[in-house]
LOZAKE-411221 format. One record per residue (C-alpha): residue number from 1; x, y, z; chain; residue in one letter. Coordinates in pm, whole numbers. Last residue first. Layout:
// residues N
+-----+--------+--------+--------+------+------+
! pos !     c1 !     c2 !     c3 ! unit ! code !
+-----+--------+--------+--------+------+------+
! NUM !      X !      Y !      Z !    A !    A !
...
+-----+--------+--------+--------+------+------+
***
This chain:
// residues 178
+-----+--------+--------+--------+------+------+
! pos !     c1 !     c2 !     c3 ! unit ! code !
+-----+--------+--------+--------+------+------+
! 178 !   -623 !   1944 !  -1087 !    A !    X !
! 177 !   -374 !   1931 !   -785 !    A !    X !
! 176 !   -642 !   2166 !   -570 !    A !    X !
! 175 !   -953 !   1932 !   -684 !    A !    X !
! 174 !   -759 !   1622 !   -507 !    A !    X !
! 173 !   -830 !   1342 !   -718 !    A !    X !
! 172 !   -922 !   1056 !   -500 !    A !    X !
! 171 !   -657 !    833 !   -386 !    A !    X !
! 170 !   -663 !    893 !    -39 !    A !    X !
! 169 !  -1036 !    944 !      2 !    A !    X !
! 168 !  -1106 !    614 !   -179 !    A !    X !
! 167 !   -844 !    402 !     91 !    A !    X !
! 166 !  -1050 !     77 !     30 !    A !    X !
! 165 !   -863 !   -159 !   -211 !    A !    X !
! 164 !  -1065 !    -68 !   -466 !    A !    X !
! 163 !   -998 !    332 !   -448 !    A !    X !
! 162 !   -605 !    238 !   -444 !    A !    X !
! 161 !   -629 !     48 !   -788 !    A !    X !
! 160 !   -823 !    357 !   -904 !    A !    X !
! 159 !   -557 !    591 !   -804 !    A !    X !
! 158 !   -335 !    354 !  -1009 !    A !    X !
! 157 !   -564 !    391 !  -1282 !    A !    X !
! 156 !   -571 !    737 !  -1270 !    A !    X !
! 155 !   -176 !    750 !  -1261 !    A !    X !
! 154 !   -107 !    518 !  -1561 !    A !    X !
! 153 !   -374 !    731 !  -1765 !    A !    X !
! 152 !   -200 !   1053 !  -1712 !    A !    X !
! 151 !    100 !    913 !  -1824 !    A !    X !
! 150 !    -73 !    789 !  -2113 !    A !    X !
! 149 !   -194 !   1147 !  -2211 !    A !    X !
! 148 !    126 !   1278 !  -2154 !    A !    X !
! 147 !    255 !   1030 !  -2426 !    A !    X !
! 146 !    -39 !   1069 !  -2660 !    A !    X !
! 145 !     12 !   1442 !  -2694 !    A !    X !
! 144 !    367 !   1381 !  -2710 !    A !    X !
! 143 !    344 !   1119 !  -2953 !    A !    X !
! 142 !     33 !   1324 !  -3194 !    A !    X !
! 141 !    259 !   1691 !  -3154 !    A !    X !
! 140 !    547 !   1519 !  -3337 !    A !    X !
! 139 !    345 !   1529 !  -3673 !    A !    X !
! 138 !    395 !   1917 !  -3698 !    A !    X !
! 137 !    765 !   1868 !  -3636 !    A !    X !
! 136 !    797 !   1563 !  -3895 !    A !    X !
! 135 !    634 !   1763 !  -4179 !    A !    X !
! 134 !    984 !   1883 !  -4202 !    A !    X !
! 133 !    955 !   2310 !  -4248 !    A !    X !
! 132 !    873 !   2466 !  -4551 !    A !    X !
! 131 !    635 !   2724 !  -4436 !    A !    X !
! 130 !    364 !   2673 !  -4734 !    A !    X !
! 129 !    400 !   2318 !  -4822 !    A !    X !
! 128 !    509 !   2136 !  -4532 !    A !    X !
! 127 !    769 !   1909 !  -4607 !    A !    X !
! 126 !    771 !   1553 !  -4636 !    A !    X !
! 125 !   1013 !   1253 !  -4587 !    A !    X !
! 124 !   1058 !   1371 !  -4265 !    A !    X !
! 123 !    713 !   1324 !  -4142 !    A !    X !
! 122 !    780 !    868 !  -4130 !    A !    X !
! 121 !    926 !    908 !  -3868 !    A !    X !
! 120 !    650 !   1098 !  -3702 !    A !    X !
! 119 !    445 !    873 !  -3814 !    A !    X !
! 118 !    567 !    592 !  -3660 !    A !    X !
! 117 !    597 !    749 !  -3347 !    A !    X !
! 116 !    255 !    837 !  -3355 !    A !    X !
! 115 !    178 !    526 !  -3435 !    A !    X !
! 114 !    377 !    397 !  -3101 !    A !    X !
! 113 !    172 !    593 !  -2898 !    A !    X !
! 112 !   -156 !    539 !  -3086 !    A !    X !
! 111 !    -75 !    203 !  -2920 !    A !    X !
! 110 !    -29 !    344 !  -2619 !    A !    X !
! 109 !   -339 !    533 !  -2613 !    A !    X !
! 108 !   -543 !    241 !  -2674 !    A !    X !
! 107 !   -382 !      6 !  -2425 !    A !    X !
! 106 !   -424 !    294 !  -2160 !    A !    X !
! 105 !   -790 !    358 !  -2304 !    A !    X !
! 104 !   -869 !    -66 !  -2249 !    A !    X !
! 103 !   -687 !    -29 !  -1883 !    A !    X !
! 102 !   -875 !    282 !  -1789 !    A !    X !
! 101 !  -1182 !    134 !  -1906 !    A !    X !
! 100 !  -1115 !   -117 !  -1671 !    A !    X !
!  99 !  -1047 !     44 !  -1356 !    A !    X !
!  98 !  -1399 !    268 !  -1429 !    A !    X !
!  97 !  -1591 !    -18 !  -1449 !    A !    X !
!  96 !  -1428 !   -172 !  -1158 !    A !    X !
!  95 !  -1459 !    128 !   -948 !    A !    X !
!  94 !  -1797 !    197 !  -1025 !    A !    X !
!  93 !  -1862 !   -226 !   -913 !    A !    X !
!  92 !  -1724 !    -70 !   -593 !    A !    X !
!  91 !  -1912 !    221 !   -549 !    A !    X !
!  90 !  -2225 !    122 !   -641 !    A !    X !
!  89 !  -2340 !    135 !  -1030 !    A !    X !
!  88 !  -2614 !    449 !  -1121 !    A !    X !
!  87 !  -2320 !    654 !  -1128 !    A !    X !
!  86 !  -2105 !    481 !  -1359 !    A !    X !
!  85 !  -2361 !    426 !  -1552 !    A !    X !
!  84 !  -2498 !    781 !  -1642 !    A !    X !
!  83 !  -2089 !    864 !  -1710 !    A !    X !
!  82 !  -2091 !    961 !  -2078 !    A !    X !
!  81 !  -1826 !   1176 !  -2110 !    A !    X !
!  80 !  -1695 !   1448 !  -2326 !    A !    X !
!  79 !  -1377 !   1583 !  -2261 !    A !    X !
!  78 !  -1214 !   1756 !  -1896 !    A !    X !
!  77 !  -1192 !   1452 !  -1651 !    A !    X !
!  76 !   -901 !   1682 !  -1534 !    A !    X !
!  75 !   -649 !   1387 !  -1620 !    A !    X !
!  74 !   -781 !   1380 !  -1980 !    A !    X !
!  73 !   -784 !   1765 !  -1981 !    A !    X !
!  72 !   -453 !   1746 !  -1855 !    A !    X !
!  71 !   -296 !   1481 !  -2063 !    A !    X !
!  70 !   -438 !   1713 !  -2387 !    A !    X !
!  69 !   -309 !   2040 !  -2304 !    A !    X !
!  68 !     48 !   1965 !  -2475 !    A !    X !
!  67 !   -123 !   1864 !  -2817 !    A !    X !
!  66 !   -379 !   2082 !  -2834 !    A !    X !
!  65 !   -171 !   2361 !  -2903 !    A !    X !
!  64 !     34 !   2145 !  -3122 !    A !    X !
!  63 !   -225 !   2125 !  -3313 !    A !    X !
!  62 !   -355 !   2468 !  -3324 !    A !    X !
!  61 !    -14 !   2596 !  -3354 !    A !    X !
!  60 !     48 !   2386 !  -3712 !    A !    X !
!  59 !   -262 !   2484 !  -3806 !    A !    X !
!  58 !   -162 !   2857 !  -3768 !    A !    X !
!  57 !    146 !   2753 !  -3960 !    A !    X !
!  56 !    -88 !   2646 !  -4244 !    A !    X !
!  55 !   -345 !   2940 !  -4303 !    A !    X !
!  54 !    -75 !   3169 !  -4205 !    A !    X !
!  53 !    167 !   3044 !  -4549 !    A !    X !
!  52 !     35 !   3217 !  -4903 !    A !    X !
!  51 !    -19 !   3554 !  -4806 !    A !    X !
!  50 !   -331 !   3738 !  -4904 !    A !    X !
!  49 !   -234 !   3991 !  -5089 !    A !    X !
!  48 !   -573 !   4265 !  -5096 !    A !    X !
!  47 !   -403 !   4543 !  -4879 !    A !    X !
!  46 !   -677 !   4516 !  -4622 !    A !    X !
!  45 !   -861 !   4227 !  -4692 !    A !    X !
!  44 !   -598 !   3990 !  -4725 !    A !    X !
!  43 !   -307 !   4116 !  -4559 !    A !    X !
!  42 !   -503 !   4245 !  -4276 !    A !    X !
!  41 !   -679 !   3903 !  -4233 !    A !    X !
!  40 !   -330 !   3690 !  -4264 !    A !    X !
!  39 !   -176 !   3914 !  -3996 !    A !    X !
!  38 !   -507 !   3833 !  -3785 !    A !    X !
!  37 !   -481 !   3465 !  -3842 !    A !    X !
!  36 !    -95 !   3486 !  -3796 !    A !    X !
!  35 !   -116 !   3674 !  -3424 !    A !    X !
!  34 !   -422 !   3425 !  -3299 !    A !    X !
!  33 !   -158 !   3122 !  -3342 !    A !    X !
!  32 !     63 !   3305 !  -3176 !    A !    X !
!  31 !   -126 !   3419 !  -2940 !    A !    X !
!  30 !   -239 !   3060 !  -2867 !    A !    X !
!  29 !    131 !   2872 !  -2931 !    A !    X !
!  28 !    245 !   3126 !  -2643 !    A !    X !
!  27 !    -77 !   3025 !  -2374 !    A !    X !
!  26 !    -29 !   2670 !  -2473 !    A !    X !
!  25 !    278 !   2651 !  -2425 !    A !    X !
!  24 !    207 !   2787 !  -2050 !    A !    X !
!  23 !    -63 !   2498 !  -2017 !    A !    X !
!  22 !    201 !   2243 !  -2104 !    A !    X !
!  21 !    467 !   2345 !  -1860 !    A !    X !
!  20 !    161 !   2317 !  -1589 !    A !    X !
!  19 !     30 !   1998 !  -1769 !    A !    X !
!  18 !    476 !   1863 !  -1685 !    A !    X !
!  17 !    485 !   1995 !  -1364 !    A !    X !
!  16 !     61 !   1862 !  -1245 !    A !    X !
!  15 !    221 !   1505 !  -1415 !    A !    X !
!  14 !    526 !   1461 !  -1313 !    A !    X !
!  13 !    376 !   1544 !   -913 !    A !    X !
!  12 !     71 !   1309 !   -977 !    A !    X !
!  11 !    367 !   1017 !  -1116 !    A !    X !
!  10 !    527 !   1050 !   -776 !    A !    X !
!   9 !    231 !   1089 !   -551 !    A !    X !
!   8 !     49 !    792 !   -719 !    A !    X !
!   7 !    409 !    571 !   -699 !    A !    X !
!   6 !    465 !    672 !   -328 !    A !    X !
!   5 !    108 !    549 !   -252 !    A !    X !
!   4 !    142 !    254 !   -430 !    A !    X !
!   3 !    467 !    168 !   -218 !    A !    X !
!   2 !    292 !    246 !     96 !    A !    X !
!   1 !      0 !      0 !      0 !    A !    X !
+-----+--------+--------+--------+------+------+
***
């Protein structure tokens, strides 16, 4: 039990530094993003050139935008859910429902993992067309956002490990470390 606890508060330490580091990317790639849709707009209807590379690079920061905020939000509880049976259940056959969904989305997510990886190999033998940059860089955003993702994953089901064997108020998120 001690040595699950150390691994929760561990991996829930990684995780609030690294979705803290993520959530401050996020606030640059943002403006930046916001900065090359309005440069593009004053270009185009303004002095009539439209320029040929915002609509891509502001892609580009979209994804990877939503790249580094993603492990959070899944951590958070933050996306679309469908949890009308997982309430209904009691608390322990909850637990177990929600233990292995974590397991089926941890297999899921590391497999998308290793695509990712894949794919972002497989980037470099493409550029970008408008900002002529290694497609690689854009395609790195789907492994990281994965990875933290996953890591996120390994610590709610650990918490969830701890909720079955009794010790739910231990292991529960704690709303301040969201």
């Amino acid at each position: 039990m001690i040595v699950l606890m150390s691994l929760v508060k561990y991996l829930s330490s990684f995780n609030l530094m690294l979705h803290k580091v993520g959530r401050n990317i996020a606030w640059v790639l943002v403006t930046l993003m916001i900065s090359v849709i309005l440069l593009q707009v004053f270009f185009r209807y303004v002095l009539n050139n439209a320029l040929p590379w915002p609509e891509e690079a502001a892609r580009a920061l979209m994804i990877w935008m939503m790249a580094v905020v993603a492990g959070e939000a899944y951590r958070k509880g933050s996306f679309v859910a469908i949890d009308m049976l997982i309430l209904a259940l009691p608390d322990k056959a909850a637990s177990l429902l929600k233990l292995a969904l974590y397991l089926l989305a941890g297999l899921v997510l590391f497999k998308l993992f290793t695509l990712g990886i894949d794919f972002f190999e497989r980037g470099f033998r493409s550029r970008a067309a408008s900002i002529h940059i290694s497609r690689a860089w854009i395609y790195l955003a789907m492994p990281v956002c994965f990875f933290t993702m996953l890591l996120s994953n390994i610590e709610l089901v650990l918490r969830e490990i701890g909720c079955l064997l009794g010790k739910a108020d231990e292991y529960a998120l704690n709303f301040k470390e969201k």
